[in-house]
ROTIRO-256555 format. One record per atom (N, C-alpha, C, CB): residue number from 1; atom name; x, y, z; residue in one letter; chain. Coordinates in Angstrom, 3 decimals, m for minus. Glycine has a CB too. Example, Ala and Ser with C-alpha at 12.3 -4.5 7.8 and 13.67 -1.06 7.14 Angstrom:
2
  num  atome         u         v         w  residu  chaine
    1      N    13.190    m5.690     7.800       a       A
    1     CA    12.300    m4.500     7.800       a       A
    1      C    13.200    m3.300     7.800       a       A
    1     CB    11.308    m4.473     9.046       a       A
    2      N    12.850    m2.250     7.080       s       A
    2     CA    13.670    m1.060     7.140       s       A
    2      C    12.900     0.030     7.870       s       A
    2     CB    14.084    m0.598     5.725       s       A
***
This chain:
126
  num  atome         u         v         w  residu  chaine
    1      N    12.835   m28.073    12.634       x       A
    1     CA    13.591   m26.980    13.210       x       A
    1      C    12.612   m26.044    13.908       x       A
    1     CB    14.420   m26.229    12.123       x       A
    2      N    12.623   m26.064    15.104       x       A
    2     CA    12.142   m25.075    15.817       x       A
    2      C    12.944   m23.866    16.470       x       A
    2     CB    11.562   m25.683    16.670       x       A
    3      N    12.589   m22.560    16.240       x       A
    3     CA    12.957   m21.205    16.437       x       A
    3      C    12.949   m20.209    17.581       x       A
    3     CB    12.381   m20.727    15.710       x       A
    4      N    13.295   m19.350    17.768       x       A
    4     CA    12.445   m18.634    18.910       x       A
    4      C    12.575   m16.981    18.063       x       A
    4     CB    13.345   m18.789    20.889       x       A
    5      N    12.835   m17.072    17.048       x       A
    5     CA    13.190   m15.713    16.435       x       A
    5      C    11.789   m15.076    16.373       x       A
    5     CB    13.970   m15.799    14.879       x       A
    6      N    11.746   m13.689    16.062       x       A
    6     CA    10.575   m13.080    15.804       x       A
    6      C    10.087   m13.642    14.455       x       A
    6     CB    10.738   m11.583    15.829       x       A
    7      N     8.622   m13.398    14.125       x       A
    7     CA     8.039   m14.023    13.113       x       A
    7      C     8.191   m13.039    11.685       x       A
    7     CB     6.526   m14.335    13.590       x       A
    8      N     8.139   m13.585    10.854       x       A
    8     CA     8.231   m13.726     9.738       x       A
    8      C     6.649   m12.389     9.363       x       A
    8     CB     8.239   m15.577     9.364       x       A
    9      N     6.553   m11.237     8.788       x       A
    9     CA     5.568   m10.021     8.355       x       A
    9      C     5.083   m10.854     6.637       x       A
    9     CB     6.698    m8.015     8.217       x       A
   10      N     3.904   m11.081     6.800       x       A
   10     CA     3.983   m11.963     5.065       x       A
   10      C     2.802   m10.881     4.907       x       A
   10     CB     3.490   m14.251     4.721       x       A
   11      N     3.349   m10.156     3.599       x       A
   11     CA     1.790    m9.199     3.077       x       A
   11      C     1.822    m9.485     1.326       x       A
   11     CB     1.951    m6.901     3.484       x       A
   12      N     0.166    m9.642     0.903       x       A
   12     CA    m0.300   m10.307    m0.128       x       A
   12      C    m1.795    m9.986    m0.684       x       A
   12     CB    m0.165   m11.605     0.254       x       A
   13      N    m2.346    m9.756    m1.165       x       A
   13     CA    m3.354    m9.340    m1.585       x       A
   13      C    m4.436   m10.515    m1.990       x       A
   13     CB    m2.954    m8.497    m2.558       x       A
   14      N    m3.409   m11.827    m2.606       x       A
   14     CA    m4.183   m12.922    m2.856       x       A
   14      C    m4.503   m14.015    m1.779       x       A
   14     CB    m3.603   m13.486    m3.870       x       A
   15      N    m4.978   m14.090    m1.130       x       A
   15     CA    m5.944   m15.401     0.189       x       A
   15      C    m5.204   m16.514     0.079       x       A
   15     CB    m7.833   m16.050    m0.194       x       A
   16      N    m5.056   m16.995    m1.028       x       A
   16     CA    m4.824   m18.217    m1.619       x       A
   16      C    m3.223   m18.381    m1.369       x       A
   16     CB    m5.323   m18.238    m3.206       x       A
   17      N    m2.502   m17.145    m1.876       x       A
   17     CA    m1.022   m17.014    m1.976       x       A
   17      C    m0.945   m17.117    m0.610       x       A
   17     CB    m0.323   m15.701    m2.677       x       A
   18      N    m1.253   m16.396     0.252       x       A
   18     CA    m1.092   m15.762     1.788       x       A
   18      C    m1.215   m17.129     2.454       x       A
   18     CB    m2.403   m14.491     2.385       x       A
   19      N    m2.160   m17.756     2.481       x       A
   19     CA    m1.724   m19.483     3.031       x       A
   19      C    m0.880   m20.275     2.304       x       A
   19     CB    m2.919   m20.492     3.089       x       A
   20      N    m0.651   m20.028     1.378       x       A
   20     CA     0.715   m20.878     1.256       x       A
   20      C     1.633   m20.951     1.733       x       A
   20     CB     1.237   m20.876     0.533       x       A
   21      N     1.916   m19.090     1.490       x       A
   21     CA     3.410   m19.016     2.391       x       A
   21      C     3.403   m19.120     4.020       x       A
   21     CB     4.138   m17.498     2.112       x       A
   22      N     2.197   m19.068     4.428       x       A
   22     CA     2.567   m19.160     5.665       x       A
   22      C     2.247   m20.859     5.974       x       A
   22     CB     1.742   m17.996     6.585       x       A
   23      N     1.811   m21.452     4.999       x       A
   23     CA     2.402   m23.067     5.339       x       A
   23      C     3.863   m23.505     5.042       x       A
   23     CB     1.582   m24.139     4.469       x       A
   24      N     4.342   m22.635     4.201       x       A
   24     CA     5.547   m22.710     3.893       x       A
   24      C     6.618   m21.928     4.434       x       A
   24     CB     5.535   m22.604     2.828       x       A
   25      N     6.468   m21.200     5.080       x       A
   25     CA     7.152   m20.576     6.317       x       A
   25      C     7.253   m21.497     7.999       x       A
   25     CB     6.211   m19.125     6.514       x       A
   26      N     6.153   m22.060     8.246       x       A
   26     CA     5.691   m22.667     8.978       x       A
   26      C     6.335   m24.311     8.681       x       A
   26     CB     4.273   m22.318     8.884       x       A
   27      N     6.227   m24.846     7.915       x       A
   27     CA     7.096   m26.241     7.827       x       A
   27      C     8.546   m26.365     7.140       x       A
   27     CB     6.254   m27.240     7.034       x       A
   28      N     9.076   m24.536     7.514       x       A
   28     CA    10.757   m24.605     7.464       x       A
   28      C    11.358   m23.915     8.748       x       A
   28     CB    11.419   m23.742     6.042       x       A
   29      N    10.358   m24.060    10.157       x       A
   29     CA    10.204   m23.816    11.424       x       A
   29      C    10.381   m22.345    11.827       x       A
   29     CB    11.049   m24.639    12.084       x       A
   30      N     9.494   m21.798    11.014       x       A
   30     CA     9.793   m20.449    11.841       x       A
   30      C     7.905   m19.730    11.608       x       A
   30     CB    11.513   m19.202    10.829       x       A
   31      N     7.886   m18.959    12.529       x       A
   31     CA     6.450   m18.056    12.800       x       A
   31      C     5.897   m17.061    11.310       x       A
   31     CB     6.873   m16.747    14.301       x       A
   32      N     4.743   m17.293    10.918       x       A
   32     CA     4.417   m15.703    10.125       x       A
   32      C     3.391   m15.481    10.875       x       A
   32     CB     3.989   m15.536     8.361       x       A
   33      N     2.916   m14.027    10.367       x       A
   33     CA     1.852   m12.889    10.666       x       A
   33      C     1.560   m12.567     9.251       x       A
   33     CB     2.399   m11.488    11.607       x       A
   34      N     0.437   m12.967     8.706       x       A
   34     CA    m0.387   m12.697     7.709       x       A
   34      C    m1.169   m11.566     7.819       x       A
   34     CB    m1.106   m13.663     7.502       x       A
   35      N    m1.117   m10.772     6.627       x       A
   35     CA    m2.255    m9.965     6.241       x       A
   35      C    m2.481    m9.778     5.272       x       A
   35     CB    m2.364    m9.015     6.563       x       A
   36      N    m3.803    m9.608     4.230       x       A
   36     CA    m3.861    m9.392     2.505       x       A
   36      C    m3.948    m7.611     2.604       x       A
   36     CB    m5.649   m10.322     1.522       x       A
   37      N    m3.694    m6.821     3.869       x       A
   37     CA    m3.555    m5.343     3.617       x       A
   37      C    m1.947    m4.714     3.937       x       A
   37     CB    m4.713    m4.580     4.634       x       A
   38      N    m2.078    m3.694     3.523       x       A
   38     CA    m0.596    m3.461     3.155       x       A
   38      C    m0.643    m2.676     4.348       x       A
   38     CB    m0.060    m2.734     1.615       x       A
   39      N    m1.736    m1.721     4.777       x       A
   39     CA    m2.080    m0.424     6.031       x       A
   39      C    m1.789    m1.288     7.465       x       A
   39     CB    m4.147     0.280     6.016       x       A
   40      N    m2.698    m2.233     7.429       x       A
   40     CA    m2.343    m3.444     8.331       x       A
   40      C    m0.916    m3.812     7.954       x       A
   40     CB    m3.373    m4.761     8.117       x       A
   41      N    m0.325    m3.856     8.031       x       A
   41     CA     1.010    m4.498     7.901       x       A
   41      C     1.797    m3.296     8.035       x       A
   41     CB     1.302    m5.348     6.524       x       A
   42      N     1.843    m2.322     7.780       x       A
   42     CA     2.471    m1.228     8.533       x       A
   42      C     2.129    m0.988    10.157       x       A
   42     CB     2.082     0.008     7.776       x       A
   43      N     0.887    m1.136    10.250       x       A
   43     CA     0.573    m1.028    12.212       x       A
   43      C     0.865    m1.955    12.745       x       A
   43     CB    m0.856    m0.897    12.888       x       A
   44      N     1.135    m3.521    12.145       x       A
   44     CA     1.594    m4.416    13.012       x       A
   44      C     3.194    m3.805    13.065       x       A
   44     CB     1.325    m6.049    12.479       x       A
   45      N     3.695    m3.877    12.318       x       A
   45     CA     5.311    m3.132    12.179       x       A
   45      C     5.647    m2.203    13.315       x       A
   45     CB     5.478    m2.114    10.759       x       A
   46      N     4.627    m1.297    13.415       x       A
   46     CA     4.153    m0.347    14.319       x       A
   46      C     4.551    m0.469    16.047       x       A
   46     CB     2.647    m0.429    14.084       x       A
   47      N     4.053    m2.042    16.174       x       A
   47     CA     3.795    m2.493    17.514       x       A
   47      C     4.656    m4.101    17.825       x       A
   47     CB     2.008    m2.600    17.639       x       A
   48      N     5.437    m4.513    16.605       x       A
   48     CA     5.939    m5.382    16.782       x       A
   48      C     6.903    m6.058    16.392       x       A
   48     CB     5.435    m5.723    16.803       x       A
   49      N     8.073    m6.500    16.738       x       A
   49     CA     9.396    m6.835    15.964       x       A
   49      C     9.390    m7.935    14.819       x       A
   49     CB    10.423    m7.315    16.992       x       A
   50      N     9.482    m7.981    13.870       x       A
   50     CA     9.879    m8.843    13.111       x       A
   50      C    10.810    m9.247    12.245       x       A
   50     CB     9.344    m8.902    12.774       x       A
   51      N    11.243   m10.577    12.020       x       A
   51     CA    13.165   m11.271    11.472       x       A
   51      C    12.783   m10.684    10.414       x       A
   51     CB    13.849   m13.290    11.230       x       A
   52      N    11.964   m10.704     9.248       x       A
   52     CA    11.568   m10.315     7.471       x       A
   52      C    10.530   m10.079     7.303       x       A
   52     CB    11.699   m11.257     6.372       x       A
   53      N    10.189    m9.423     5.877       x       A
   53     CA     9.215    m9.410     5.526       x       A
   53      C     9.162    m9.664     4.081       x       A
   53     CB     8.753    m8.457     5.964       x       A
   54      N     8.367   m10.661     3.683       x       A
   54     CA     7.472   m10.468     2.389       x       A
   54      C     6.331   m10.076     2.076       x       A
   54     CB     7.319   m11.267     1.898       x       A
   55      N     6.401    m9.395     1.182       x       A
   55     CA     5.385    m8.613     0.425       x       A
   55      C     5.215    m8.679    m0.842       x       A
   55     CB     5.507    m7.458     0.563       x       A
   56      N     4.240    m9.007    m1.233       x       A
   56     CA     3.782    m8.420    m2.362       x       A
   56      C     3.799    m6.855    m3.212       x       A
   56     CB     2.773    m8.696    m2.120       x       A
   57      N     4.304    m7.185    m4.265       x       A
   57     CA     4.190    m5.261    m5.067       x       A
   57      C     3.291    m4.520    m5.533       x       A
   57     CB     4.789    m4.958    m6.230       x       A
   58      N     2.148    m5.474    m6.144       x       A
   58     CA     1.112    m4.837    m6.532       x       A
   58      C     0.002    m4.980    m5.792       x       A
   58     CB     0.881    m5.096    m7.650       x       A
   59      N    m0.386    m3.648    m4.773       x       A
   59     CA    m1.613    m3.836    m3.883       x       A
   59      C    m1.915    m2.718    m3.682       x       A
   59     CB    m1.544    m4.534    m2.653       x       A
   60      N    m3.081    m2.525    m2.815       x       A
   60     CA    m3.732    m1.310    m2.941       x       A
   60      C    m3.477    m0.430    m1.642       x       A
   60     CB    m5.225    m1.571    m3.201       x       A
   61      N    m3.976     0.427    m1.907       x       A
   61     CA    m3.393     1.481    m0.946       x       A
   61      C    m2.099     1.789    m0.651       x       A
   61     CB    m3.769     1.290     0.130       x       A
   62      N    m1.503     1.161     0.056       x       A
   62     CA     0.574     1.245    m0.479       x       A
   62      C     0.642     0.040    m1.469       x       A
   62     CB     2.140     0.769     1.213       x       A
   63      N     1.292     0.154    m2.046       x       A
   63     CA     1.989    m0.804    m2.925       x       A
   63      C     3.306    m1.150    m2.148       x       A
   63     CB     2.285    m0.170    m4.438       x       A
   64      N     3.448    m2.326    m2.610       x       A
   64     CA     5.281    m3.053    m1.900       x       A
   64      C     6.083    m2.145    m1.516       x       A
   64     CB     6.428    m3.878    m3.014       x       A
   65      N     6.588    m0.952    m2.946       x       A
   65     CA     7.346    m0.417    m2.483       x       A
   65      C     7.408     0.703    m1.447       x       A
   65     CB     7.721    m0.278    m3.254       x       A
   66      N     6.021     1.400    m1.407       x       A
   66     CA     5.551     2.361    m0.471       x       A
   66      C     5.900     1.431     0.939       x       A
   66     CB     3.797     2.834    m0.760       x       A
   67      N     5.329     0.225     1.158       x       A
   67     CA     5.157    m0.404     2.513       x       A
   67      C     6.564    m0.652     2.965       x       A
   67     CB     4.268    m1.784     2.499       x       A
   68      N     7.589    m0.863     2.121       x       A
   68     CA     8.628    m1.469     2.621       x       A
   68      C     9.358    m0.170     3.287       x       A
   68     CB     9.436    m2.325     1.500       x       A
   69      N     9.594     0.988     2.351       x       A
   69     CA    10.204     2.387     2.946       x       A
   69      C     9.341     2.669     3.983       x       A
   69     CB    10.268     3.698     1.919       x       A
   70      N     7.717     2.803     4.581       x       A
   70     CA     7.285     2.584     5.964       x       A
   70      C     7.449     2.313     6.591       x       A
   70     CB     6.812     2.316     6.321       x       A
   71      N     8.003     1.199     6.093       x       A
   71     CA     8.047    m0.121     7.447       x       A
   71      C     9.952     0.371     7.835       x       A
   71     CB     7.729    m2.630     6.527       x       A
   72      N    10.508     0.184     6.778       x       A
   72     CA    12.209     0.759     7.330       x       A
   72      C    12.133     1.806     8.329       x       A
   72     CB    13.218     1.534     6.040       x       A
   73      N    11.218     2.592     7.809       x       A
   73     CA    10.754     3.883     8.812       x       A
   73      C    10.199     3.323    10.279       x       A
   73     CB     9.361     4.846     8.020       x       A
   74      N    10.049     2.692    10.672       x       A
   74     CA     9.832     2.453    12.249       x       A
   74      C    10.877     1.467    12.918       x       A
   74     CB     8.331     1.804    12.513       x       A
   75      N    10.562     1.583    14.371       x       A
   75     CA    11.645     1.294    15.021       x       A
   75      C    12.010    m0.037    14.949       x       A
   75     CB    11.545     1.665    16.208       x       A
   76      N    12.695    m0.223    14.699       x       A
   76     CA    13.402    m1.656    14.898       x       A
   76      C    13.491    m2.603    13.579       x       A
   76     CB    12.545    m2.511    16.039       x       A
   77      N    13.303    m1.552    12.412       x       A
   77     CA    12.976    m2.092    11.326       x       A
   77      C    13.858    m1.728    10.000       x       A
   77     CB    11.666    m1.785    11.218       x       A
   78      N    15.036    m0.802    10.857       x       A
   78     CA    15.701    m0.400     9.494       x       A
   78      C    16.285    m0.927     8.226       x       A
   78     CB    16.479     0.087     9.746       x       A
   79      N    17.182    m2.249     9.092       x       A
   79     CA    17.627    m3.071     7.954       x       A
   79      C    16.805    m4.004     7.848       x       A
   79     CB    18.891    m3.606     8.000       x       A
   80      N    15.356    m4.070     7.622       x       A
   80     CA    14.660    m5.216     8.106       x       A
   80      C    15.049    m6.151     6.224       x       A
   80     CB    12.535    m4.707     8.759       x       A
   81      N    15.200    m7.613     6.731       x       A
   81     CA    15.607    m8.389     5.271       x       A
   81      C    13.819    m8.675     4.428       x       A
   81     CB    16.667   m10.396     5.774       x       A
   82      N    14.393    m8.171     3.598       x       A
   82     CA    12.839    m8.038     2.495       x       A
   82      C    12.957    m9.364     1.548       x       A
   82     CB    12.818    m6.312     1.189       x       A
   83      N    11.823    m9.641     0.937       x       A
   83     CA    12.079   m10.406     0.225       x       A
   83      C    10.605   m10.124    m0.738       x       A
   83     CB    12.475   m11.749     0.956       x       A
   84      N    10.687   m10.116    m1.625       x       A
   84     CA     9.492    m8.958    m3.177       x       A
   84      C     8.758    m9.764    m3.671       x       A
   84     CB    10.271    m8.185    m4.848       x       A
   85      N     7.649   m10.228    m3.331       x       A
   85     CA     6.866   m11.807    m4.654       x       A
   85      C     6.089   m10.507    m5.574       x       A
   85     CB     4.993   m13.586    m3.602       x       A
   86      N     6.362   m10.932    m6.787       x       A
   86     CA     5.841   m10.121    m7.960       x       A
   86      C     5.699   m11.026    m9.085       x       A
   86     CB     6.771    m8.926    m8.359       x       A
   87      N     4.364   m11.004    m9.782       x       A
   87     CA     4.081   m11.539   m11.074       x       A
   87      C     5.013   m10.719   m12.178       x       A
   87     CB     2.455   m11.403   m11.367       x       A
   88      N     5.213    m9.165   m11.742       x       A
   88     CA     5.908    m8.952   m12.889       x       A
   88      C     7.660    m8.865   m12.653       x       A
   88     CB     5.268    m7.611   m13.485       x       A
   89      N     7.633    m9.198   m14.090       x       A
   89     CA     9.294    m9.397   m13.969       x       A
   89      C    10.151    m8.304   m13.856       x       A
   89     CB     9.864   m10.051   m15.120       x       A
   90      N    10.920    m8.751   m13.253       x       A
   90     CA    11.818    m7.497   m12.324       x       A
   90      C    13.419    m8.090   m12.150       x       A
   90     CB    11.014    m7.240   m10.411       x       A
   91      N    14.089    m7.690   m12.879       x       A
   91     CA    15.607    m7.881   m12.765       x       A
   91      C    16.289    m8.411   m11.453       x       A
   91     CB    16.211    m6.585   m13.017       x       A
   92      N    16.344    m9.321   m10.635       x       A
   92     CA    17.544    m8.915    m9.553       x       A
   92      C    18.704    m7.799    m9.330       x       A
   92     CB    18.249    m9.862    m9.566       x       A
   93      N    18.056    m6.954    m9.190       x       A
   93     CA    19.165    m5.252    m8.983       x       A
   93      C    19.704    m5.301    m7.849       x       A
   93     CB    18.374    m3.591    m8.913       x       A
   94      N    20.942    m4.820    m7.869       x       A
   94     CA    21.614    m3.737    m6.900       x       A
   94      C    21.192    m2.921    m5.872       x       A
   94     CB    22.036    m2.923    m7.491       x       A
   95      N    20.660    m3.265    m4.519       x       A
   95     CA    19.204    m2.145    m4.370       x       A
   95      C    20.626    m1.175    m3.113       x       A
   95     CB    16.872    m3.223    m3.212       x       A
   96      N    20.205     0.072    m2.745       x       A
   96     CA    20.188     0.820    m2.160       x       A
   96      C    19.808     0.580    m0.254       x       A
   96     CB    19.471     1.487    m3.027       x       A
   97      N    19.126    m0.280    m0.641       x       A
   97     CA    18.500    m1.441     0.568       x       A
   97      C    18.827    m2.698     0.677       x       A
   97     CB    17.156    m1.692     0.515       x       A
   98      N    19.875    m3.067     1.819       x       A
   98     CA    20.267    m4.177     1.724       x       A
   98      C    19.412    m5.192     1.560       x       A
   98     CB    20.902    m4.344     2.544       x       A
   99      N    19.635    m6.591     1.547       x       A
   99     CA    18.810    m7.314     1.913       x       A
   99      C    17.627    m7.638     1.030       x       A
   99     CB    18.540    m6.874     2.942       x       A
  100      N    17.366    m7.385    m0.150       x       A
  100     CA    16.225    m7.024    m0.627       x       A
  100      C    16.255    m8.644    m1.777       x       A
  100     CB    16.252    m5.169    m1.348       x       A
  101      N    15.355    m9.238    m1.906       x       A
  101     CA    15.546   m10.153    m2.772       x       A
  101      C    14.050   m10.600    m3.451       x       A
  101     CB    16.328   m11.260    m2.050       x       A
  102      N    14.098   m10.905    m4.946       x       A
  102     CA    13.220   m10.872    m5.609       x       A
  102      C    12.205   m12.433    m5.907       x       A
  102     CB    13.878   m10.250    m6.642       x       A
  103      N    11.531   m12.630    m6.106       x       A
  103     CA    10.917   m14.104    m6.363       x       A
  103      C     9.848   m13.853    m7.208       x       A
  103     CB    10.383   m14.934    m5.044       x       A
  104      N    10.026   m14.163    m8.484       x       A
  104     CA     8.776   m13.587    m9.555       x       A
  104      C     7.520   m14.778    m9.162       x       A
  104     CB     9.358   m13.686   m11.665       x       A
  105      N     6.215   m14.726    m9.192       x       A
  105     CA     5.117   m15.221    m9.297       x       A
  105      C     4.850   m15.877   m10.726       x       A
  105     CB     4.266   m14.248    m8.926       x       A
  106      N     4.706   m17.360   m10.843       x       A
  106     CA     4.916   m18.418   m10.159       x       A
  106      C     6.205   m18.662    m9.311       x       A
  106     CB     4.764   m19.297   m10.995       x       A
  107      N     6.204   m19.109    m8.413       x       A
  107     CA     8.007   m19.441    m8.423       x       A
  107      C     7.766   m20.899    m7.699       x       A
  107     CB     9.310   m18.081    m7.240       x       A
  108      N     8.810   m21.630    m7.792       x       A
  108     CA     9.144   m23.107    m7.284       x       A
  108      C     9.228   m23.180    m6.002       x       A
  108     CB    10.371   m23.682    m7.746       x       A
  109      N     9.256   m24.566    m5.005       x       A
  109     CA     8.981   m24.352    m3.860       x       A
  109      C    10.425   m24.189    m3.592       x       A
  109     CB     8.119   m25.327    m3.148       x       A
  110      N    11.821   m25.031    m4.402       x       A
  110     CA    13.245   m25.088    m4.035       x       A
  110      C    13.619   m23.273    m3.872       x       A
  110     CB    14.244   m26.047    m5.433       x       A
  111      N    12.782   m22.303    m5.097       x       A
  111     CA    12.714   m20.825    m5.133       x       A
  111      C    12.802   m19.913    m3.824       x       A
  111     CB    11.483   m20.529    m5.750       x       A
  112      N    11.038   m20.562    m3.284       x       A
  112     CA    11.116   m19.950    m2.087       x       A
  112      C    12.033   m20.574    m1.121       x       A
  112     CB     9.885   m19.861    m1.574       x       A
  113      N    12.279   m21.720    m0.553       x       A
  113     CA    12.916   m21.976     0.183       x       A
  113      C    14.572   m21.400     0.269       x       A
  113     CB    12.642   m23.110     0.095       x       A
  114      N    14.799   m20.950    m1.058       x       A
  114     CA    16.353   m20.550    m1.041       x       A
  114      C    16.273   m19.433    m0.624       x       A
  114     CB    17.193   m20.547    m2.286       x       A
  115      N    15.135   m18.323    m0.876       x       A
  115     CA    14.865   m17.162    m0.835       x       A
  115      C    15.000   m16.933     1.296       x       A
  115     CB    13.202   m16.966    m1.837       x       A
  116      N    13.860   m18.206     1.225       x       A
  116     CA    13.400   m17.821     2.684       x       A
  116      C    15.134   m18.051     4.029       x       A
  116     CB    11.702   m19.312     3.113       x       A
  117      N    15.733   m18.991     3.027       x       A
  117     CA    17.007   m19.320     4.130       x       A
  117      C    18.012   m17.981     3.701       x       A
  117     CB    17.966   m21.194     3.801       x       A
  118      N    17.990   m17.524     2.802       x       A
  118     CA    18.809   m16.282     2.397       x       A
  118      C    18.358   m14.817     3.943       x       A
  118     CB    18.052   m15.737     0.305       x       A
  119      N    17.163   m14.695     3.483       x       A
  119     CA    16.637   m13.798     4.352       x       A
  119      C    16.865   m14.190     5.788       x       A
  119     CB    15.266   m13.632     4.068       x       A
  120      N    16.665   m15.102     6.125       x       A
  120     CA    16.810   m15.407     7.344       x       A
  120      C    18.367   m15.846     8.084       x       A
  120     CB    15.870   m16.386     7.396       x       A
  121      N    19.941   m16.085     7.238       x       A
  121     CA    20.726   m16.425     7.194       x       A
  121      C    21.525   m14.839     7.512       x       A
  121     CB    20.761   m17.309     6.113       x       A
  122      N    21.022   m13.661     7.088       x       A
  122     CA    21.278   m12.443     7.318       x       A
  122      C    21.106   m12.063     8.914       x       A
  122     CB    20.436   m11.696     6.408       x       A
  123      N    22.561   m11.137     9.432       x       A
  123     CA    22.369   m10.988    10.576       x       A
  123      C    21.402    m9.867    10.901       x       A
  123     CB    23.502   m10.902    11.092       x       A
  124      N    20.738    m9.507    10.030       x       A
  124     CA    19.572    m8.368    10.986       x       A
  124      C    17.977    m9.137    10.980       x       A
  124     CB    19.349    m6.413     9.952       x       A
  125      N    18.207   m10.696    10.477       x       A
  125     CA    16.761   m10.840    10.786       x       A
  125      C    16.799   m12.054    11.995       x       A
  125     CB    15.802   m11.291     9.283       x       A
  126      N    18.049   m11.628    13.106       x       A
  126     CA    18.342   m12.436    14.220       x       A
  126      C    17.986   m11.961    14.993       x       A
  126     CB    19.373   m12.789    14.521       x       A
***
């Protein structure tokens, strides 16, 4: 499946994690933009449209949740569809923010893939 949608914002702290998903973003046909900084990933936001974003929660300087209310904060990014990789466990809630969906660390590849067609199946990451 090849795309023409905007790419996929993947932010992560671990090297290792950060190529995965973007091999795994990448052989379910659609674009990422990697970064292991969270500051970086707000200035690309800054200057460029993107269908989702995953992020990581625990990182330095913003943490997930700081980056994601940033990033809603610029243009073209309000309802942007989120999707949360976290080692720690975290309920699937009700969020205040549409779109928002959780994937605890480890997770399965059938995991992400349900995750990644969810996010992307939403009409604001068209």
């Amino acid at each position: 499946m090849t795309t023409t949608l905007d790419p996929i914002l993947v932010v992560d702290d671990n090297p290792e994690l950060l190529d995965l998903i973007q091999i795994l973003i990448s052989n379910a046909g659609y674009q990422a933009v990697t970064t292991q900084h969270s500051t970086q990933a707000l200035e690309l936001a800054k200057t460029r449209h993107f269908s989702a974003l995953f992020t990581d929660l625990v990182m330095p300087v913003l943490d997930g949740h700081a980056l994601i209310q940033a990033i809603r904060q610029t243009d073209g990014h309000h309802n942007l569809p989120v999707v949360v990789l976290s080692g720690i466990a975290i309920a699937e809630q009700k969020s205040s923010q549409p779109w928002i969906h959780h994937l605890q660390k480890p997770f399965s590849l059938a995991q992400f893939n349900a995750a990644l067609g969810q996010v992307m199946a939403t009409p604001q990451a068209r």
